[in-house]
C-alpha positions as CSV (number, residue, x, y, z in Angstrom):
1,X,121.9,107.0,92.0
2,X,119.4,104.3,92.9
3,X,116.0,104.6,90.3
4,X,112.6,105.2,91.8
5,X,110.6,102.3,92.0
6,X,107.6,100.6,92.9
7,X,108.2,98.4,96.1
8,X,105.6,95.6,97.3
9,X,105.9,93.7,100.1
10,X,105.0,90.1,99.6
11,X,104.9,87.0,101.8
12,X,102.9,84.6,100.0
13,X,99.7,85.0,101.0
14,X,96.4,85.9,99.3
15,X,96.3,89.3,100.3
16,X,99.9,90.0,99.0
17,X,98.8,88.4,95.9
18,X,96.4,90.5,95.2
19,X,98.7,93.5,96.3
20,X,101.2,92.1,93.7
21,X,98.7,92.2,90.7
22,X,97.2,96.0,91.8
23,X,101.1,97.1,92.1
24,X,101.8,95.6,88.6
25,X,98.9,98.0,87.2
26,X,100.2,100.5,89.0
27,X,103.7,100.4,87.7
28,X,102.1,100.2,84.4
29,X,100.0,103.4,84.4
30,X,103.1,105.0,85.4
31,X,105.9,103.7,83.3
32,X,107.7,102.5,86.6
33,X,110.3,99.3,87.7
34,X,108.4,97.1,90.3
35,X,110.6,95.8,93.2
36,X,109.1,92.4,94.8
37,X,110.7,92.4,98.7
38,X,110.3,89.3,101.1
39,X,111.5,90.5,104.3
40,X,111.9,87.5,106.7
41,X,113.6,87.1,110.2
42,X,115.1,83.1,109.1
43,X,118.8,84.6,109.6
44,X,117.8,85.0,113.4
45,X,116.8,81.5,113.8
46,X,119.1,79.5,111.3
47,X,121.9,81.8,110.4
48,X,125.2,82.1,111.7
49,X,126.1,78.8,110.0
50,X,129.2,78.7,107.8
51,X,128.6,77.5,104.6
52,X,131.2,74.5,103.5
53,X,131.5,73.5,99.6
54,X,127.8,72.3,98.1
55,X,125.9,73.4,101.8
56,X,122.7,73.5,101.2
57,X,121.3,77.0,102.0
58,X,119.1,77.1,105.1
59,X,115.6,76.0,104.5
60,X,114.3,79.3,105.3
61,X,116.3,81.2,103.1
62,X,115.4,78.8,100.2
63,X,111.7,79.4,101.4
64,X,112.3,83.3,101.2
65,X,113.6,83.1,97.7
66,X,110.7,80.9,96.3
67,X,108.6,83.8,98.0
68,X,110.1,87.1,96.1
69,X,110.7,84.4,92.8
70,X,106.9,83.2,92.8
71,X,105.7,86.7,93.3
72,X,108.4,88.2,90.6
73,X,107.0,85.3,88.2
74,X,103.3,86.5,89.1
75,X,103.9,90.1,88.5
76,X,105.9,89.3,84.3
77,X,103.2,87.0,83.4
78,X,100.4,89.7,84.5
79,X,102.1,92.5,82.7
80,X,105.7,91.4,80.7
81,X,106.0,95.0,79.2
82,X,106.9,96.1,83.3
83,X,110.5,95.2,84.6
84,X,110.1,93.7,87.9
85,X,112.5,92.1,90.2
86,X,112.5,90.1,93.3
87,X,114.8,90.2,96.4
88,X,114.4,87.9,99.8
89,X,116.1,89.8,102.9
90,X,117.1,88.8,106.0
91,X,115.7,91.4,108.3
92,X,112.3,92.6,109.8
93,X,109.2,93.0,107.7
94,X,108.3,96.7,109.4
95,X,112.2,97.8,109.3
96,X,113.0,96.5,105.7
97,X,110.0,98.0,104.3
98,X,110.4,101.2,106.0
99,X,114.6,101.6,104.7
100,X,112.8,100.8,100.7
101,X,109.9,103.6,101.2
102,X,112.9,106.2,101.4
103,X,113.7,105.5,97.8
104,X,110.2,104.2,96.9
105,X,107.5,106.3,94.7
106,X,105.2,104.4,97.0
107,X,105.8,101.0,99.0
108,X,102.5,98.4,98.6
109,X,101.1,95.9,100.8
110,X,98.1,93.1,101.6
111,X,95.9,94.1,104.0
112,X,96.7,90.5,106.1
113,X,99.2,88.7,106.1
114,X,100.5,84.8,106.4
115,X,101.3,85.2,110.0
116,X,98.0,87.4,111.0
117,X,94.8,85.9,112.9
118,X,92.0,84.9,110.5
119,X,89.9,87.6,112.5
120,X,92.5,90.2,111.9
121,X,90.9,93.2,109.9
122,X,94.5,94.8,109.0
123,X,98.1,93.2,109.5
124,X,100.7,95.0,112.0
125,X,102.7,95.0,109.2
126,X,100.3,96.6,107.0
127,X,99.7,99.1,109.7
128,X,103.2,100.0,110.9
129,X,104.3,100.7,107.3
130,X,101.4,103.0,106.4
131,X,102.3,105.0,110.1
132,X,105.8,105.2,109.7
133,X,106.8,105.0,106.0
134,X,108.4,108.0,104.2
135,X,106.5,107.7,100.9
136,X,102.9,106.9,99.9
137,X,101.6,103.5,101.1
138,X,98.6,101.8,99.4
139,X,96.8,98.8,101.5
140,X,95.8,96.9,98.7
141,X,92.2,96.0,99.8
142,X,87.8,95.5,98.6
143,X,86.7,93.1,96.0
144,X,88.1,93.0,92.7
145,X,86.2,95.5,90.5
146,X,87.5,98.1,93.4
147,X,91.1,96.8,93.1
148,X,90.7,96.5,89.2
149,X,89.5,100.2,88.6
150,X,86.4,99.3,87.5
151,X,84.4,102.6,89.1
152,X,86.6,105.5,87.0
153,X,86.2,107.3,90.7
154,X,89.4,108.3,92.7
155,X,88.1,109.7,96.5
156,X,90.7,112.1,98.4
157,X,89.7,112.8,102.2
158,X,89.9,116.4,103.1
159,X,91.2,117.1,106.7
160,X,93.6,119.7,107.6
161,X,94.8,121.6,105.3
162,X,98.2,121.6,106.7
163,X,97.9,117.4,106.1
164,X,96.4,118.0,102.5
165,X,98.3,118.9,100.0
166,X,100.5,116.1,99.3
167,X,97.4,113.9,99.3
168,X,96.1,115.6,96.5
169,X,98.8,116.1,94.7
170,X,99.2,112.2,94.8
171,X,94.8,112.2,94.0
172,X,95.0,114.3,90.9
173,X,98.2,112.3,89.8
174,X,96.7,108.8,90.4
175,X,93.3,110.0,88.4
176,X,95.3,111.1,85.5
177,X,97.2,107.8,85.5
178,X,94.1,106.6,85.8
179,X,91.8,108.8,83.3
180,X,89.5,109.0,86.5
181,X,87.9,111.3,88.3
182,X,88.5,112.7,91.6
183,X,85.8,113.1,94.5
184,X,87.3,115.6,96.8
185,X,85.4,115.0,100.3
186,X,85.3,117.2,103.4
187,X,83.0,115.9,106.2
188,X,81.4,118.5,109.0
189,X,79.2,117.6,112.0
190,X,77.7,120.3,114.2
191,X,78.0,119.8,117.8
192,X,75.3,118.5,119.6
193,X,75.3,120.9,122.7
194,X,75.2,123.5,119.7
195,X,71.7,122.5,119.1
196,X,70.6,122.9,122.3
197,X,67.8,125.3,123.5
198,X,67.9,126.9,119.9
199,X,65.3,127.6,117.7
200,X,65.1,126.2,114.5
201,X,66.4,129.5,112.5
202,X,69.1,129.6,114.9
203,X,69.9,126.1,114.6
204,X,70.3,126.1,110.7
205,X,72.1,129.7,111.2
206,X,74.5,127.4,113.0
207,X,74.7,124.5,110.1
208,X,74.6,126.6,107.4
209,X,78.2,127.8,109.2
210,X,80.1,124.4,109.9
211,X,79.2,123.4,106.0
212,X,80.8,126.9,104.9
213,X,83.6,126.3,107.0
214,X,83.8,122.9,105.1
215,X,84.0,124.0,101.7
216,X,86.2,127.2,102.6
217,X,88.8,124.1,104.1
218,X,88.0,122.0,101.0
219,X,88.5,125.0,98.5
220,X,91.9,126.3,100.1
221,X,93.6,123.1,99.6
222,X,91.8,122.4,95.5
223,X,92.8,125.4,94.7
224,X,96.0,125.4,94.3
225,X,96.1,121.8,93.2
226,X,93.5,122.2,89.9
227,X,96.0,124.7,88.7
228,X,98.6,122.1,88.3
229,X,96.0,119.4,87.3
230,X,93.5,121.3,85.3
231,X,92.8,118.8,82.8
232,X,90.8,116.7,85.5
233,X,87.3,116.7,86.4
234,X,87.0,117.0,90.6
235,X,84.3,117.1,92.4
236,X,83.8,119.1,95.3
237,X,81.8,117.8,98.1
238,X,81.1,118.6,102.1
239,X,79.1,115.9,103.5
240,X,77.7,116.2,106.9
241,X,78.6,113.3,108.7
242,X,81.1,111.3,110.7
243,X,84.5,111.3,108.2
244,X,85.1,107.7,108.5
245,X,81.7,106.5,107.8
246,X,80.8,108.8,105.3
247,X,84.6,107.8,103.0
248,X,83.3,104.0,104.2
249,X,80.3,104.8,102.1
250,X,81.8,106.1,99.3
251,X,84.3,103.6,98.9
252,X,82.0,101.0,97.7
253,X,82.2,102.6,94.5
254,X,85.8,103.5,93.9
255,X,89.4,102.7,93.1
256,X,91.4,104.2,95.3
257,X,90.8,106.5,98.7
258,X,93.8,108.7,99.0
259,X,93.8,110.5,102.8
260,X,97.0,112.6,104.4
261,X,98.9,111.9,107.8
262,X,101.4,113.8,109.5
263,X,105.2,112.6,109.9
264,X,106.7,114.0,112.7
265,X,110.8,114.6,112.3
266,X,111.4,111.9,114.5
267,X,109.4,109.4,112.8
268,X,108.1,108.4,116.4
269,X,104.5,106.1,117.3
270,X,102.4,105.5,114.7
271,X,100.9,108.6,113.3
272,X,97.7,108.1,112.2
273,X,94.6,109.8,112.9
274,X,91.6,108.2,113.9
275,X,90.0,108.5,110.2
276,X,92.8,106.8,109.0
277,X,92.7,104.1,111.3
278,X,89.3,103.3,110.5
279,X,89.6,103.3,106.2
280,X,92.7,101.5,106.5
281,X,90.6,98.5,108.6
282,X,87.8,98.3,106.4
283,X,87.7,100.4,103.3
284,X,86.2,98.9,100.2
285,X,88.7,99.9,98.1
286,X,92.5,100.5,98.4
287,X,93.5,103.3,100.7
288,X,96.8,105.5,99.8
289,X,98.2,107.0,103.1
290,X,100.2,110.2,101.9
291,X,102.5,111.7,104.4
292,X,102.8,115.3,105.2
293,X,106.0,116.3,106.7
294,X,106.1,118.8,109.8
């Protein structure tokens, strides 16, 4: 039986870097193996040559294997007490990625990567994974005192509660890895037509029931997660406001921003909500994407 690990995806570049050193941490605080994958497409281009005596490996195989080795070399001398390993494979980015998040306790990646315009706020790659994947993907993103933990502060997005639970589940488990705290946030907005023609009592009549709607959503899924996590503090907060700007905000000052997504049973398209969309393009801090299964 293959052992859980932690998988990154590296490439080389900055932002992988920086995913590399988060995912070491990360192994750490949970007592995990880290698994270093380079997934590149070189086979397509130079394989398919036989391989006579001392033949030299292809020169983009040899590049792919300095990849996963730098990055493997990166991750022991950051942290030597975490076992990690490095593998080059010939195959897609998205698809190998994808096939290591079905044995992955979560699969990491950059926010850009090598191959990505210089305007780009996300990589496709970066994207695809955290739509498709199996198992929790963190977008290793913000400056370094987010990415280093600095704020004690874990932030899980409320939505549906039928998307929730395995979010916070993941929330309460990274805070306690973390001897955080988590900020549990359900955002509300009340329609403008609602407004409309009302008077004032009638209007905050009408407020004072979205934000009650809010916390009844917010409480339903907390509930039943603080009884398994009951040694951590959570805050609860509804927040009038447009969801992706108001987790924008409070991302400034925080480690991580955990927020749900559906996976349909035919893994089809990229399911991701609008919300998620928007954190995973310009968040200040690392995002988790936790899937939900239908």
């Amino acid at each position: 039986m293959m052992s859980v690990s932690l998988v990154v995806g590296v490439d080389g570049s900055e932002s992988s870097l920086q995913a590399v050193d988060w995912a070491v941490d990360e192994a750490a605080r949970h007592g995990l193996p880290l698994r270093l994958v380079h997934a590149s497409r070189w086979e397509q281009y130079e394989g398919g040559l036989p391989f006579f005596g001392t033949s030299r490996p292809p020169s983009g195989e040899i590049l792919a294997e300095r990849i996963a080795a730098s990055a493997t070399e990166r991750a022991t001398l950051r942290n030597p007490d975490v076992k990690a390993c490095g593998e080059a494979l010939a195959e897609d980015t998205v698809t190998a990625l994808l096939a290591e998040s079905r044995e992955a306790f979560a699969v990491v990646t950059g926010s850009r990567g090598r191959g990505e315009l210089a305007g780009s706020l996300l990589g496709s790659v970066s994207l695809a994974v955290a739509a498709r994947a199996v198992c929790p993907v963190v977008v290793v993103r913000g400056a370094e005192p987010n990415r280093d933990g600095a704020f004690g502060r874990v932030i899980l997005a409320v939505g549906d509660p039928a998307e929730g639970l395995a979010a916070a589940r993941f929330a309460f488990r990274e805070a306690r890895a973390r001897n955080a705290e988590v900020q549990a946030v359900r955002t509300w907005l009340c329609p403008a037509e609602r407004h409309a023609g009302r008077t004032l009592f009638a209007h905050e009549a009408t407020t004072l029931l979205y934000e009650e709607q809010a916390m009844t959503t917010l409480n339903e899924v907390l509930d039943r997660i603080e009884l398994e996590h009951d040694a951590i503090t959570c805050h609860r907060d509804v927040v009038e406001g447009r969801a992706h700007q108001v987790l924008l905000d409070l991302s400034q000052r925080a480690d991580l921003l955990v927020v749900g997504a559906f996976r349909r049973p035919d893994h089809t398209g990229l399911q991701l909500g609008r919300v998620s969309h928007a954190v995973l393009h310009h968040c200040a801090c690392p995002v988790a994407v936790v899937p939900e299964r239908l």
